[in-house]
C-alpha positions as CSV (number, residue, x, y, z in Angstrom):
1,X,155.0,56.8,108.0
2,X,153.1,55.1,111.1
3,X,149.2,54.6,110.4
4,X,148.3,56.9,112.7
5,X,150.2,60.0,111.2
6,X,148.8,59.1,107.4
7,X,145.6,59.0,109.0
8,X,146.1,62.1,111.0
9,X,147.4,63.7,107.6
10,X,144.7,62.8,105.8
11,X,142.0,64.4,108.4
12,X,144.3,67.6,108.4
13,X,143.8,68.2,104.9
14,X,140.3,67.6,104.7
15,X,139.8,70.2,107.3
16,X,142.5,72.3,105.7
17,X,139.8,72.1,102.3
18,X,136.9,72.3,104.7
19,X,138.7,76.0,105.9
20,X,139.0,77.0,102.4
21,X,135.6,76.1,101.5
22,X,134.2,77.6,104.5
23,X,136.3,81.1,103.4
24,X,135.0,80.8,100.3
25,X,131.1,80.5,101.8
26,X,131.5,83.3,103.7
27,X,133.3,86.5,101.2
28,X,130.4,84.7,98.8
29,X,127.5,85.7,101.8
30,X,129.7,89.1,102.2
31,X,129.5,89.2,98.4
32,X,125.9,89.1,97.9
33,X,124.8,91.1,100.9
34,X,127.1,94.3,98.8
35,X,125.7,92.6,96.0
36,X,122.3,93.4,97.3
37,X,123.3,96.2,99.2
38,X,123.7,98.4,95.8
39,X,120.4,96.8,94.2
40,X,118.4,98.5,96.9
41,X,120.4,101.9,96.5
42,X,120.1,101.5,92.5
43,X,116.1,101.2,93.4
44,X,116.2,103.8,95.6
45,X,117.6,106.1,92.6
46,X,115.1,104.4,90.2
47,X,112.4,105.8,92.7
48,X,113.8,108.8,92.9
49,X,114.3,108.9,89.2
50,X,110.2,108.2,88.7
51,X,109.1,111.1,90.7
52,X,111.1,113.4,89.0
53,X,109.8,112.4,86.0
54,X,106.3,113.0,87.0
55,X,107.4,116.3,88.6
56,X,109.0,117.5,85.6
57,X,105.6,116.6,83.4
58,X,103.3,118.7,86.0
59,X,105.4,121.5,85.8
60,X,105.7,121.4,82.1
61,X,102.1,120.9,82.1
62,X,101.2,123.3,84.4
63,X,103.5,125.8,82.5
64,X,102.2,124.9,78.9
65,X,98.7,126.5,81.1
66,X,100.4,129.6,82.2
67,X,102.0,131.9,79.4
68,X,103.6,133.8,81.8
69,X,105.5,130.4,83.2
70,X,106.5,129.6,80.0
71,X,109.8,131.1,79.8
72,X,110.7,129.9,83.4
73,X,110.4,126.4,82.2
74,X,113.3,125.9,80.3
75,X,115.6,126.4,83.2
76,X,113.2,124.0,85.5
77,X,114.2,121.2,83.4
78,X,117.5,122.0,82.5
79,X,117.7,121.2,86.2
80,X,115.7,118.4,86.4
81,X,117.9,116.9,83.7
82,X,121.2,117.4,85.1
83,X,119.7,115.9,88.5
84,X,118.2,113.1,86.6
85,X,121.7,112.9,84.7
86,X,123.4,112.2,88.0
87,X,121.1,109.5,89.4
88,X,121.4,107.7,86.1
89,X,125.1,108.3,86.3
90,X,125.2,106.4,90.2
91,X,122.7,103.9,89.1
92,X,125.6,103.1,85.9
93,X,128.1,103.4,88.6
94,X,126.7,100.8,91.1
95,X,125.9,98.6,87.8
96,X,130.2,98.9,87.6
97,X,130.9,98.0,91.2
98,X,127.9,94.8,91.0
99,X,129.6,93.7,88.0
100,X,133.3,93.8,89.6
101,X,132.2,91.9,92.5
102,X,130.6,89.1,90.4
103,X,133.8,88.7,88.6
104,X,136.0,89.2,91.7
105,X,133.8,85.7,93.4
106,X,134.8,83.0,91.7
107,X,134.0,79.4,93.5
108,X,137.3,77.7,94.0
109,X,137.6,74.4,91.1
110,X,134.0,74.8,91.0
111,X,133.1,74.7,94.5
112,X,130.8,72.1,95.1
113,X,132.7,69.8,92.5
114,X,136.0,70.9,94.4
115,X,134.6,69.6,97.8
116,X,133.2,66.6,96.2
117,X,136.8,66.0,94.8
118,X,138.6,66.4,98.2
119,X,136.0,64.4,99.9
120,X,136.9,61.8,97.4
121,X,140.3,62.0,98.0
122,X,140.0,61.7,101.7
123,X,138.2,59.4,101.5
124,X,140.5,57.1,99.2
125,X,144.0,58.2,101.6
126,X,141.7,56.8,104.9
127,X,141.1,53.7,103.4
128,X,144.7,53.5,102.2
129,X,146.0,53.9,105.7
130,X,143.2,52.0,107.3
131,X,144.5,49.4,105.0
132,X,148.0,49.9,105.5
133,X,147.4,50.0,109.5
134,X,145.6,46.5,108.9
135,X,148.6,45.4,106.8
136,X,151.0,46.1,109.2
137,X,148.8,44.9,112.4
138,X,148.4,41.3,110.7
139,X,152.0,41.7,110.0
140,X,152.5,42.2,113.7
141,X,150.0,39.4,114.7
142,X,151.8,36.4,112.3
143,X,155.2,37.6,114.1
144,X,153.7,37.5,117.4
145,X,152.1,34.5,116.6
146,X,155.5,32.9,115.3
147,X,157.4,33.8,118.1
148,X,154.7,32.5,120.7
149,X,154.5,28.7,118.8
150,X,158.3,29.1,118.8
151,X,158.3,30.2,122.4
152,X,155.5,27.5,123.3
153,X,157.5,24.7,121.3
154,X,161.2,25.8,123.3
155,X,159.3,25.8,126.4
156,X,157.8,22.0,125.6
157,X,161.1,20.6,125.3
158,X,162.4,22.4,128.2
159,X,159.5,20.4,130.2
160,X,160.0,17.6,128.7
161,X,163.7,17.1,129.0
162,X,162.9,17.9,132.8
163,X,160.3,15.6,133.4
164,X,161.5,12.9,131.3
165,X,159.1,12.4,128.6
């Protein structure tokens, strides 16, 4: 394989890991903005939740003052319960879907110990072809340099036998 291709190889999958990592960066910034997306909605609900609550003690309040409200109040908080019921029940829900995408964004190898690895490794193929290229290029140069004290040595005796040496 010429020195040129290993070293183009070598750059291709370093970007190829470079891709992936970049992939991975991004679903995780898409992850957290869901992620965060449902933590404001869960304190929305939790808001929600608090007023009720402070609602439903006026009115029970305000009905423990009035006998003829009394009766009236059982049905104002079984409605207040089931409402509160159901916001507790979407604030459990989100928990579910926060949870799943947590376990669903999973760094690949580790992330940060994953690029360090395929730096590494990039790192260790360049210098192998950069070494190989070297190799071969000094190879090259003791041929050449054969062939031209070779060339250089014919072309002496060529002169000489001309010019009578």
């Amino acid at each position: 394989m010429s020195f040129m291709k290993k070293l183009g190889d070598v750059f291709n999958k370093a970007g190829e890991k470079a891709g992936e990592f970049a992939d991975y960066a991004s679903d995780k910034a898409n992850t957290m903005a869901t992620q965060t997306k449902y933590k404001m909605e869960q304190q929305k609900l939790r808001g929600k939740i608090t007023a009720m609550y402070k609602e439903l003690g006026e009115k029970v309040y305000l009905a423990q003052l009035d006998a003829d409200a009394k009766g009236d109040i059982h049905q104002v908080v079984a409605e207040y319960c089931e409402q509160l019921k159901s916001m507790h029940d979407q604030i459990a829900a989100l928990d579910e879907k926060i949870a799943e995408l947590s376990d669903n964004d999973k760094a690949p190898a580790d992330g940060a110990e994953q690029a360090e690895k395929v730096e590494s490794a990039a790192v260790e193929d360049a210098e192998k072809a950069v070494s190989e290229g070297f190799e071969k290029v000094e190879d090259a140069a003791d041929q050449v340099a054969t062939e031209a004290t070779k060339t250089a040595s014919e072309t002496v005796e060529v002169v000489k036998e001309k010019t009578d040496f």
